[in-house]
N, CA, C and O atoms as CSV, one atom per row, in Angstrom:
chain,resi,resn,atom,element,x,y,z
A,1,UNK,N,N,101.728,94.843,112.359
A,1,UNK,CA,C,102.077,95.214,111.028
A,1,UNK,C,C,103.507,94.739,110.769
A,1,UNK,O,O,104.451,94.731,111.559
A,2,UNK,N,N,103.467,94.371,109.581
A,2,UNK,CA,C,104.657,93.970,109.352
A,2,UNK,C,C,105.547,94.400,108.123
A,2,UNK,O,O,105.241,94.043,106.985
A,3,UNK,N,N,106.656,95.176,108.381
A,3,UNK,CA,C,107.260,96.002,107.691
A,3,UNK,C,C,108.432,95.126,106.844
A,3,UNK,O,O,109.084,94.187,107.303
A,4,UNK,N,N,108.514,95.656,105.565
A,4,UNK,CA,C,109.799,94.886,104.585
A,4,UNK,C,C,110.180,96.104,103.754
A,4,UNK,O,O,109.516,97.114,103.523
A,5,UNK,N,N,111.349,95.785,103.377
A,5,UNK,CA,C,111.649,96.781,102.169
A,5,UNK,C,C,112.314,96.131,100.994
A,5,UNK,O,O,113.038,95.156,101.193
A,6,UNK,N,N,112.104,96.646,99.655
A,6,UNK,CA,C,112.262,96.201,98.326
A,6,UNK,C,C,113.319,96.975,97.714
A,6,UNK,O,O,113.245,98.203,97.679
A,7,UNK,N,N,114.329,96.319,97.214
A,7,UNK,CA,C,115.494,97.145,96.849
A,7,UNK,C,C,114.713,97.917,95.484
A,7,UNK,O,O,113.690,97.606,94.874
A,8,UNK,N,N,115.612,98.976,95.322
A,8,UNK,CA,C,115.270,100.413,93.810
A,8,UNK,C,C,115.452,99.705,92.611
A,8,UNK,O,O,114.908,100.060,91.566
A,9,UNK,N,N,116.448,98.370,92.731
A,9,UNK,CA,C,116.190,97.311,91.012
A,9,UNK,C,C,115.001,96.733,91.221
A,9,UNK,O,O,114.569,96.633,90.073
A,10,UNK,N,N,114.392,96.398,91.760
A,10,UNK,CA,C,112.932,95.586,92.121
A,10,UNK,C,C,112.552,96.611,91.339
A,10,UNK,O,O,112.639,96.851,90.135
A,11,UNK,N,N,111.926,97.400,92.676
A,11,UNK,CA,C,111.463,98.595,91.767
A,11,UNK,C,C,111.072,98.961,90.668
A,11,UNK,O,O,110.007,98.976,90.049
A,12,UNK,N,N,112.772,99.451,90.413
A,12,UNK,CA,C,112.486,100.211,88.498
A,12,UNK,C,C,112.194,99.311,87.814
A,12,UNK,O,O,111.735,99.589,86.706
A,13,UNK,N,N,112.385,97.489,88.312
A,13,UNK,CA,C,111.751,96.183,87.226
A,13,UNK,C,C,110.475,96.324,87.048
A,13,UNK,O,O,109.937,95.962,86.001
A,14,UNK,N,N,109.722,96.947,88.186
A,14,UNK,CA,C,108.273,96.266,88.666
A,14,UNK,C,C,107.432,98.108,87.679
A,14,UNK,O,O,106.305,98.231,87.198
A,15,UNK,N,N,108.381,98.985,87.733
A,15,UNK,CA,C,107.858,100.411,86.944
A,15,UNK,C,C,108.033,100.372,85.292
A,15,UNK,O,O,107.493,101.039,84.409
A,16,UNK,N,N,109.302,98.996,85.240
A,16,UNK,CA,C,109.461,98.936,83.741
A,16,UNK,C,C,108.434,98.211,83.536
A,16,UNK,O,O,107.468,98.732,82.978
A,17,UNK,N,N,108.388,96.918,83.909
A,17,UNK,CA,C,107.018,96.229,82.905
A,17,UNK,C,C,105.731,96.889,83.212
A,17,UNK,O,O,104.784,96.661,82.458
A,18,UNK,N,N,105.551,97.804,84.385
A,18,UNK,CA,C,103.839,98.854,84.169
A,18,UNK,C,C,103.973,99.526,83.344
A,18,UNK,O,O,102.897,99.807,82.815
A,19,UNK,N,N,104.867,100.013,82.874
A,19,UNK,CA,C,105.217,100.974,81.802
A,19,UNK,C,C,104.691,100.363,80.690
A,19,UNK,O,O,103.633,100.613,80.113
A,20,UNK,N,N,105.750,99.323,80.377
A,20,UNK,CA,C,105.866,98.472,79.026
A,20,UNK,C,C,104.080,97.918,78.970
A,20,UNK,O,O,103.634,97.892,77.823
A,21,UNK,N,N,103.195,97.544,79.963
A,21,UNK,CA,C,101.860,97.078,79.682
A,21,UNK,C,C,100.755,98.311,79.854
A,21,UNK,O,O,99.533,98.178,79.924
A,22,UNK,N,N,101.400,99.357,79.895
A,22,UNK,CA,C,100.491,100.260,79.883
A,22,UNK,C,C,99.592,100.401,81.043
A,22,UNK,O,O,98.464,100.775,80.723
A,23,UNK,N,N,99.766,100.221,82.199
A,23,UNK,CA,C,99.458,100.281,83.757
A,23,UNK,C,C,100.552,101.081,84.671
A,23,UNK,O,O,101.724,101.372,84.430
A,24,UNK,N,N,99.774,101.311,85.744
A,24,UNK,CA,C,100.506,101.777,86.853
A,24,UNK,C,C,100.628,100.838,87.688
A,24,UNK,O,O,99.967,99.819,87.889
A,25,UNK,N,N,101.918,101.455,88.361
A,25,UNK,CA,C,102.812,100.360,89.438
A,25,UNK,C,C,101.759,99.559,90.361
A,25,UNK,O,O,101.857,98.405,90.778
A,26,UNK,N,N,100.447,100.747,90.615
A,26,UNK,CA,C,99.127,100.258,91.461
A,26,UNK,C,C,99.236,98.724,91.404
A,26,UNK,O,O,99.604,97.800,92.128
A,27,UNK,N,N,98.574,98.985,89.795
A,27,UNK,CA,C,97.910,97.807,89.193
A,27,UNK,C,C,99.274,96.510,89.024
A,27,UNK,O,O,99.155,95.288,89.117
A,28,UNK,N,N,100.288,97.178,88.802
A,28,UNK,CA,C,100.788,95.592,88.270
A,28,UNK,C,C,100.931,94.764,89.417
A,28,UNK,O,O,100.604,93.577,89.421
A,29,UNK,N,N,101.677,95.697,90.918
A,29,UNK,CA,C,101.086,94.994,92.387
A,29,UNK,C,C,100.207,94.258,92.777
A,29,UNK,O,O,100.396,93.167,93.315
A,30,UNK,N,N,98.549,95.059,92.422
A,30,UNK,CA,C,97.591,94.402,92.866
A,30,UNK,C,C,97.715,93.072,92.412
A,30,UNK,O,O,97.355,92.135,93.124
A,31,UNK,N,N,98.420,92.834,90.761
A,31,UNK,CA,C,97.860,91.508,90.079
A,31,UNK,C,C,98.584,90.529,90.774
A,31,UNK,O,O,98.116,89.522,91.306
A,32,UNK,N,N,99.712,90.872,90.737
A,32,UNK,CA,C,100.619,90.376,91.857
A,32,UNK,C,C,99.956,89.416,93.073
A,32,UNK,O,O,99.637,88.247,93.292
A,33,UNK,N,N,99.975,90.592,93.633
A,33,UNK,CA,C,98.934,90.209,95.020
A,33,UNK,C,C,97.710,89.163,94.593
A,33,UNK,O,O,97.176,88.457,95.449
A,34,UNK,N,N,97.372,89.131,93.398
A,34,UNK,CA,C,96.207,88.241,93.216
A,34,UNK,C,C,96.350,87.063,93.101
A,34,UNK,O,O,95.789,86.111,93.644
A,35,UNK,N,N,97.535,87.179,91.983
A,35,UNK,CA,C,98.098,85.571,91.757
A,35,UNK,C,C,98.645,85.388,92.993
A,35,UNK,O,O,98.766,84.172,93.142
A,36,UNK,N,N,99.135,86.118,94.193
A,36,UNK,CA,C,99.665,85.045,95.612
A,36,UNK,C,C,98.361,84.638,96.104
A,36,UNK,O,O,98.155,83.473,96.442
A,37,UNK,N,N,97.222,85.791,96.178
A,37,UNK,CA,C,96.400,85.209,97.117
A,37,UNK,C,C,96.015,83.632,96.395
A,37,UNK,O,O,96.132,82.587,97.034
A,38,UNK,N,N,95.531,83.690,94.923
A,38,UNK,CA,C,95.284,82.714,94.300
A,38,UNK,C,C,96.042,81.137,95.056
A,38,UNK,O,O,95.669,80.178,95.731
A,39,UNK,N,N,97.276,81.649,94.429
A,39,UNK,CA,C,98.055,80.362,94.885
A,39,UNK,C,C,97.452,79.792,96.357
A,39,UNK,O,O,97.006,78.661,96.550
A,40,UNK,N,N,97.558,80.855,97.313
A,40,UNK,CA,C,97.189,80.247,98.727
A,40,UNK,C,C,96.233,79.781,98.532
A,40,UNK,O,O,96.042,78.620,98.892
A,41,UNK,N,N,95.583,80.268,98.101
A,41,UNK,CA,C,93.769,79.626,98.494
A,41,UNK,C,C,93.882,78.475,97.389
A,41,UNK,O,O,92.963,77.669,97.538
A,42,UNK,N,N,94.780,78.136,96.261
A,42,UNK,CA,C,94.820,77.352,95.507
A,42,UNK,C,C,93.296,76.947,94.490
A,42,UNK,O,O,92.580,75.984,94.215
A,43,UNK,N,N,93.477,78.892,94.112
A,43,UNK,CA,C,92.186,79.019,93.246
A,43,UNK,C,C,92.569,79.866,92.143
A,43,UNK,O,O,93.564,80.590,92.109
A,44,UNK,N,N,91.433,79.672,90.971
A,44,UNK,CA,C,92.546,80.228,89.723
A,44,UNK,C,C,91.133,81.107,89.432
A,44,UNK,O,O,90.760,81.080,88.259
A,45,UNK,N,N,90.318,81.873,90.369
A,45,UNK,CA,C,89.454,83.250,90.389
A,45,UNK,C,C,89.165,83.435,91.735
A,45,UNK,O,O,88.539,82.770,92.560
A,46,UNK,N,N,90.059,85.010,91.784
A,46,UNK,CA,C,90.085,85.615,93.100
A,46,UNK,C,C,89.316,86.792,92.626
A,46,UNK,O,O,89.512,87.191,91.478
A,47,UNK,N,N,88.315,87.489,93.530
A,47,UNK,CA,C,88.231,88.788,93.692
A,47,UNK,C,C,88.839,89.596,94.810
A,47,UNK,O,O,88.938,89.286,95.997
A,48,UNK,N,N,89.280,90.845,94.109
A,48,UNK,CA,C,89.913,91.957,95.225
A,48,UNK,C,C,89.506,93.248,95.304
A,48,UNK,O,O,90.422,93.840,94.734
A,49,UNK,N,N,88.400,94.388,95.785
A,49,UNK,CA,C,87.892,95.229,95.555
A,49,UNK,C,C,89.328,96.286,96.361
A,49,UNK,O,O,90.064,96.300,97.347
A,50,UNK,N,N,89.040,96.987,95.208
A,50,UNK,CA,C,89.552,98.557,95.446
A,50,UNK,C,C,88.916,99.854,96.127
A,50,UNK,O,O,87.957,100.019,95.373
A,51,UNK,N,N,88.838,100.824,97.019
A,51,UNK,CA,C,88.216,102.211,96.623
A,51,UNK,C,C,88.306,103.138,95.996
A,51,UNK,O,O,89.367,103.638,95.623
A,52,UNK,N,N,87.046,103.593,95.733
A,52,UNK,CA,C,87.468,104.382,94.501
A,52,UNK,C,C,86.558,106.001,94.707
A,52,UNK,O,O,86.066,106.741,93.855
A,53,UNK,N,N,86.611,106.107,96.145
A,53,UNK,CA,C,85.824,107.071,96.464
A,53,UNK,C,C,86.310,108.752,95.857
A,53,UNK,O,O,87.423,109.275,95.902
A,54,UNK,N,N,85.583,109.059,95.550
A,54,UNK,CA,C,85.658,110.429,95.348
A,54,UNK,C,C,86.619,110.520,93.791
A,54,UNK,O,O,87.482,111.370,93.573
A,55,UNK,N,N,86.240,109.523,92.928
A,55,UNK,CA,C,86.678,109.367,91.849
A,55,UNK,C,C,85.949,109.764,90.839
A,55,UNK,O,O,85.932,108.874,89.990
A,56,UNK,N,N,85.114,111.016,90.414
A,56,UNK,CA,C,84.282,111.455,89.706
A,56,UNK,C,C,84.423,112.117,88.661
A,56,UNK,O,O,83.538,112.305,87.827
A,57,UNK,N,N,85.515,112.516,88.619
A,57,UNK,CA,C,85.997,112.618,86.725
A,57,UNK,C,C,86.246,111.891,85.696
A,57,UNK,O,O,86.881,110.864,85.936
A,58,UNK,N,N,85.942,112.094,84.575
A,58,UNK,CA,C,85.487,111.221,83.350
A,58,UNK,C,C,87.354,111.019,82.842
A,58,UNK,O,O,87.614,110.215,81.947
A,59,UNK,N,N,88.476,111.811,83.507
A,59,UNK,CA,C,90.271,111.170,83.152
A,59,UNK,C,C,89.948,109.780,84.113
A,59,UNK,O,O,90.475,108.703,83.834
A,60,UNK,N,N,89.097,109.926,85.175
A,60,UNK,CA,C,89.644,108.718,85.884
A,60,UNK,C,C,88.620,107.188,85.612
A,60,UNK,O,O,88.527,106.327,86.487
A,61,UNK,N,N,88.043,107.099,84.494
A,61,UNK,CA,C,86.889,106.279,83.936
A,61,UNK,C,C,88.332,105.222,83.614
A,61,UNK,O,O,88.382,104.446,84.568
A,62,UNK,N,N,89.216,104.995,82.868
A,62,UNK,CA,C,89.850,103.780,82.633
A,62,UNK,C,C,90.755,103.123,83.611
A,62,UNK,O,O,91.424,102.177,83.195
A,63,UNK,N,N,90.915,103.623,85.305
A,63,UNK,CA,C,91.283,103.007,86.339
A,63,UNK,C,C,91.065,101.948,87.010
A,63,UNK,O,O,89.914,101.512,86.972
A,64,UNK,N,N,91.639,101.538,87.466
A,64,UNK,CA,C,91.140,99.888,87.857
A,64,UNK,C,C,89.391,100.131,88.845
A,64,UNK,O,O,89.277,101.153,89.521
A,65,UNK,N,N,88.638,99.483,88.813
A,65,UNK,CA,C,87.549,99.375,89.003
A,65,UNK,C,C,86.360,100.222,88.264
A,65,UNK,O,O,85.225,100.304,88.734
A,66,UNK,N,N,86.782,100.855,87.017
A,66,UNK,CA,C,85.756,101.149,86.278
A,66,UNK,C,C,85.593,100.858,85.143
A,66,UNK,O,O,84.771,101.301,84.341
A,67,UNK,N,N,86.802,99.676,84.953
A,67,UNK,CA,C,86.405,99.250,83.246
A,67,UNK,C,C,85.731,97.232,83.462
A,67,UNK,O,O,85.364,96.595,82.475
């Protein structure tokens, strides 16, 4: 495993624009993460599955993997 750390301006950048697009920090990461994997694989459609176990209330219907 390989451990890094992200300074608190990263951060509050990466909490301002989830904010500003109406997402959580989750999500703006994951996309993140998508466009790198993208780049590597030098493909412009990646899939990335989430779990979403024990997610059975109708607040949690607009979370990433149910819309």
């Amino acid at each position: 495993m390989e451990k890094f750390s992200v300074s608190k301006e990263v951060v509050d950048g990466l909490r301002r624009v989830s904010r500003e697009q109406g997402v959580t920090l989750f999500m703006t990461l994951l996309s993140a993460f998508g466009v790198l994997l993208g780049r590597y694989a030098g493909q412009t459609d990646v899939a990335i599955g989430t779990p979403i176990a024990n997610r059975q209330r109708r607040e949690t219907e607009g979370l990433i993997g149910f819309s």
